[in-house]
NUGUZA-568188 format. One record per residue (C-alpha): x negated, y negated, z negated. Coordinates in steps of 0.02 Angstrom, whole numbers, plus 50000, padded with zeros to 5 digits. Layout:
XYZ/...
This chain:
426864909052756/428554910852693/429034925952590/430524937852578/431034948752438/432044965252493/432764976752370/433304993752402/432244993552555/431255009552573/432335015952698/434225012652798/434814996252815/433754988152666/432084995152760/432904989152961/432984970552868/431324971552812/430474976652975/431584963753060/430924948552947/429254954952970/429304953053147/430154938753108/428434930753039/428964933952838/427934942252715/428614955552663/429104962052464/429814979552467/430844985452315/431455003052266/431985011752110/430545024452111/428745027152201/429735044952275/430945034152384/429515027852481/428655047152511/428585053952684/428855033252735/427865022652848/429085006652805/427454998152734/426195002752894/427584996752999/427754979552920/425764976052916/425824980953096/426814965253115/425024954353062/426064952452896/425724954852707/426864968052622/426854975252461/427944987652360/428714984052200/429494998152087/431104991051993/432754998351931/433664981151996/435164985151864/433934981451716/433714962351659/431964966451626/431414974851749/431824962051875/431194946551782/429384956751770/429664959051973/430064941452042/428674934251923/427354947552013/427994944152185/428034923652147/426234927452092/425584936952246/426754928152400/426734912652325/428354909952340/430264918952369/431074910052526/432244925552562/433274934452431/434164951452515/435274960752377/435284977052478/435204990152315/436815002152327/437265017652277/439015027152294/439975038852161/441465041652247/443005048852169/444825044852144/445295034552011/446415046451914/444675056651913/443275044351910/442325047651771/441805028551642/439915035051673/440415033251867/441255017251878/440035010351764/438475017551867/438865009652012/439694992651976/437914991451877/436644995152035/437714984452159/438244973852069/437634968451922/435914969052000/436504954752102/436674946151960/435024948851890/434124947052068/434934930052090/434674922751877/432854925351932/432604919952110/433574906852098/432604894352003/431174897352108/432214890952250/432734876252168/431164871552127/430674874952278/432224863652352/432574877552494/433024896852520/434234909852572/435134923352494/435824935652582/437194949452478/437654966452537/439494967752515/440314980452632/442114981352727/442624992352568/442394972852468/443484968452585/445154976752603/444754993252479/444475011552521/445425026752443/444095036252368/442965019652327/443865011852190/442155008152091/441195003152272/442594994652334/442354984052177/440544982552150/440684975152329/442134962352319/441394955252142/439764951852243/440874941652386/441544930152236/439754930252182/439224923652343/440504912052371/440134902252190/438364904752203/438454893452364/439404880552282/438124877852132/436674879052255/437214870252412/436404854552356/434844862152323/434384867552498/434934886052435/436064894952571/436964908652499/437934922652618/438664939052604/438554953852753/439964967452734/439344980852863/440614994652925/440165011152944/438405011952991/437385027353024/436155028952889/435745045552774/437335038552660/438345040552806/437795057052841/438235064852697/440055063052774/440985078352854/441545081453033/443255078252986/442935061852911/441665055353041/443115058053179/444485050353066/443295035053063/442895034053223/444855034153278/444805018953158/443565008953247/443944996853403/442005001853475/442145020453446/440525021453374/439555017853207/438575003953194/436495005653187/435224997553047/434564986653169/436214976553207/436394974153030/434464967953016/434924957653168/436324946853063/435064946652924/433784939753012/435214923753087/435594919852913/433594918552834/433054907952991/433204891153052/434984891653156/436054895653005/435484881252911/437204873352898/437924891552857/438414897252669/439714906752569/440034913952722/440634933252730/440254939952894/440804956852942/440014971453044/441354983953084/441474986453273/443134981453266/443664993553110/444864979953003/445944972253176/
């Protein structure tokens, strides 16, 4: 049975991707920074419910080490690594003139430097293996910026010229590489928001409403099956409309 790797998928969108490829017929490798992110969460019942394996795998995805002792356990137990999803993301928003070094370098090493280190190591399993997908999470702040996000909006349009190369050195080797860049999406980030800001959003937005974990799973789960073969370096947006 094939075999996908998830990180940052305790909960939100990373955890909605995993359950989807579960049901999908993938065994399932769950990634998180600590054992606490996956308290008080059933993420792991629900995948086995699926007739599934799944296991969890403890890994700060920002350290080299870390993630080369990962992909060799989860190429041990699955057998093999058929879907890559770079989920791992964290925020530390700020303006610029005030944006601490610590900050900018924080964040541009969880999303995107762990990209880096996720794909060094996957990626010659794949070409052995002479087939796979990876699938980035870049966001519509990758895209065309966000006051407020200067280290995000960064971390995130690095990992779309990531994606783009990546598919150009892989192509030939049966490797499909793609990035998602999800709008605003209702997950506990998202939440943290005010009022004021949720509203000013929403006027933004052609569909007048955030976006939901599963329609970002849904895309997810296009690009690691069979109709997508002849898609890569692809950058497909989920925004309801927010950049028109």
């Amino acid at each position: 049975m094939a075999a996908a790797l998830i990180t940052g998928s305790a909960r939100g969108i990373g955890a909605a991707i995993a359950l989807r490829l579960a049901k999908d017929g993938f065994d399932v490798a769950l990634n998180d920074i600590s054992e606490k992110s996956f308290e008080n969460n059933d993420i792991m019942e629900q995948i086995k419910a699926q007739g599934v394996k799944c296991e969890k795998f403890i890994a700060d995805v920002s350290k080299s080490d870390q993630v080369e002792a990962m992909v060799k356990a989860v190429k041990e137990l699955f057998g093999s690594i058929d879907v890559l999803v770079n989920n791992a993301g964290i925020t530390r928003d700020g303006l610029l003139a005030r944006m601490s070094e610590e900050n900018y370098d924080l964040v541009i090493a969880v999303n995107q430097k762990s990209v880096y280190n996720m794909m060094r190591y996957v990626a010659p399993i794949m070409m052995k293996q002479r087939s796979g997908r990876i699938i980035n999470m870049s966001s519509v702040a990758g895209l065309h910026g966000n006051a407020g996000q200067f280290n995000y909006s960064a971390s995130k349009a690095a990992i779309i010229g990531m994606t783009k190369s990546a598919a150009k050195e892989l192509g030939s080797r049966g490797i499909n590489v793609n990035a998602i860049a999800p709008g605003f999406i209702s997950t506990p980030m998202t939440d943290q928001l005010s009022e004021e800001q949720k509203k000013a959003i929403l006027e933004l937005i052609a569909m007048k409403r955030y976006g939901n974990v599963e329609e970002i799973a849904g895309v997810a789960s296009f690009l690691a099956g069979k109709d997508s073969s002849y898609v890569t370096g692809q950058v497909i947006e989920i925004s309801g409309g927010l950049s028109m």
